[in-house]
C-alpha positions as a Markdown table, in Angstrom:
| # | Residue | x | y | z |
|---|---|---|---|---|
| 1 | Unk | -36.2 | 97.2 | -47.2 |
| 2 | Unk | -37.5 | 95.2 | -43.7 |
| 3 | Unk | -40.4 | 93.1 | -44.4 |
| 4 | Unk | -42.6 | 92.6 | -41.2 |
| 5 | Unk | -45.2 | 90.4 | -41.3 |
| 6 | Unk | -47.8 | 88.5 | -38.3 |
| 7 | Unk | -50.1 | 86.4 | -39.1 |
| 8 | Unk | -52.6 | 83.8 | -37.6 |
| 9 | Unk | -51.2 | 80.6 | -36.9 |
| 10 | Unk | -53.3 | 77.9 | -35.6 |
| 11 | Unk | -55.5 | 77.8 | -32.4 |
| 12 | Unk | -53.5 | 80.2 | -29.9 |
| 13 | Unk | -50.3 | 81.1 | -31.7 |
| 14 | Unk | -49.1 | 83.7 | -34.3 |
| 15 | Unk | -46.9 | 83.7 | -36.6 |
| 16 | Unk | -44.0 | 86.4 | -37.4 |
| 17 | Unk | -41.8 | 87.1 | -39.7 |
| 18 | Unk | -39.1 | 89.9 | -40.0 |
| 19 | Unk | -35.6 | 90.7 | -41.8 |
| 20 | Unk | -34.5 | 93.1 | -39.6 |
| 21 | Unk | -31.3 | 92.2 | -38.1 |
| 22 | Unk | -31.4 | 93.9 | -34.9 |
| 23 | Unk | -34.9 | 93.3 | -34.4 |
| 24 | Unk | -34.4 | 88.9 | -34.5 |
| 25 | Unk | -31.5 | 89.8 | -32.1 |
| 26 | Unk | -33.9 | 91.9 | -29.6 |
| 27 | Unk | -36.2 | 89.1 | -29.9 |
| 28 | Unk | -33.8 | 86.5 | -29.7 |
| 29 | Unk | -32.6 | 88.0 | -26.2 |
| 30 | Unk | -35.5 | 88.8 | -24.7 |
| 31 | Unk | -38.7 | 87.1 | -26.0 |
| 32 | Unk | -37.8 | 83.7 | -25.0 |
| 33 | Unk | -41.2 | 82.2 | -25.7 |
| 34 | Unk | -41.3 | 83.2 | -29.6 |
| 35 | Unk | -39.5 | 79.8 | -30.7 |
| 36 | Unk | -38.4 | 79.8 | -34.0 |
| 37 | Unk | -40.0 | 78.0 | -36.7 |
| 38 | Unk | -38.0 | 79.2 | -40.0 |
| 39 | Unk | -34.9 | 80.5 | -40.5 |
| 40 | Unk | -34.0 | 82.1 | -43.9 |
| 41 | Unk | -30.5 | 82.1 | -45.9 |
| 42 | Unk | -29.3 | 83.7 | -48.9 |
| 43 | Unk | -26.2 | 83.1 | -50.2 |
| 44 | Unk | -25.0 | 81.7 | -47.0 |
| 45 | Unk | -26.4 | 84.8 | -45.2 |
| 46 | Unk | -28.8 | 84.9 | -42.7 |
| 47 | Unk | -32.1 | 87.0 | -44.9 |
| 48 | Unk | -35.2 | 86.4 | -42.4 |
| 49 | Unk | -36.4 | 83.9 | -39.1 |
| 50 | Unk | -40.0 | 83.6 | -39.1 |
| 51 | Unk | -41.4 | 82.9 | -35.2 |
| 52 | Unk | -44.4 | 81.2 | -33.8 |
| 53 | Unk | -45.7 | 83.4 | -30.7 |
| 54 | Unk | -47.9 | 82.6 | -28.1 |
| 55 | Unk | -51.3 | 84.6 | -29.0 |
| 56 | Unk | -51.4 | 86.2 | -25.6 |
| 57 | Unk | -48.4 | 88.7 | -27.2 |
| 58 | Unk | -50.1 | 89.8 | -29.7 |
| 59 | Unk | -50.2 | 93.4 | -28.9 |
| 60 | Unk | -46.2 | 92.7 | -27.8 |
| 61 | Unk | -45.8 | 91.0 | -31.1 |
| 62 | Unk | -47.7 | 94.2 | -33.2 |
| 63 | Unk | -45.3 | 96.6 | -31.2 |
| 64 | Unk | -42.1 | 94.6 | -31.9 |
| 65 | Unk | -42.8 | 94.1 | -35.3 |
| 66 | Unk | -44.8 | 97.3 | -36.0 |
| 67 | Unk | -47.5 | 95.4 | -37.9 |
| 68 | Unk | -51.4 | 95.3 | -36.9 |
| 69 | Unk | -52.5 | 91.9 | -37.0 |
| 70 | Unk | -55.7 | 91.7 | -39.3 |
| 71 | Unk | -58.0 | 89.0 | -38.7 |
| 72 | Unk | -58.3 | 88.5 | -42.6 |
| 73 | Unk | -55.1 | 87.7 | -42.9 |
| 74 | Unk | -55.5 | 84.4 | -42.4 |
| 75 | Unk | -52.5 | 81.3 | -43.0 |
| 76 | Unk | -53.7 | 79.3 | -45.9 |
């Protein structure tokens, strides 16, 4: 199963997660500003990369990752 997950950050960023393989390579290519703050291995094997986006693409960020950011949700 693909786990998707975004999250508040800090002051102005967001943080996202996902396992989807062709999702982190459609991100990878074309979201240029998400920089990469995690990457994930398992057995050797590339499992997750978690991404720290610029708040301004949130609504991007929700469509990409099809998540609703919840202002709850907050990092701990």
């Amino acid at each position: 199963m693909m786990n998707n997950e975004l999250w508040k950050l800090e002051t102005g960023w967001l943080a996202g997660y996902t396992q989807d393989r062709d999702l982190i390579r459609r991100i990878k290519r074309y979201k240029k500003d998400w920089t990469i703050m995690a990457d994930y291995f398992r057995a050797g094997r590339l499992e997750a990369v978690q991404f720290r986006i610029p708040i301004e693409q949130r609504r991007a960020a929700e469509r990409m990752l099809k998540v609703t950011y919840n202002e709850e949700n907050q990092a701990v």
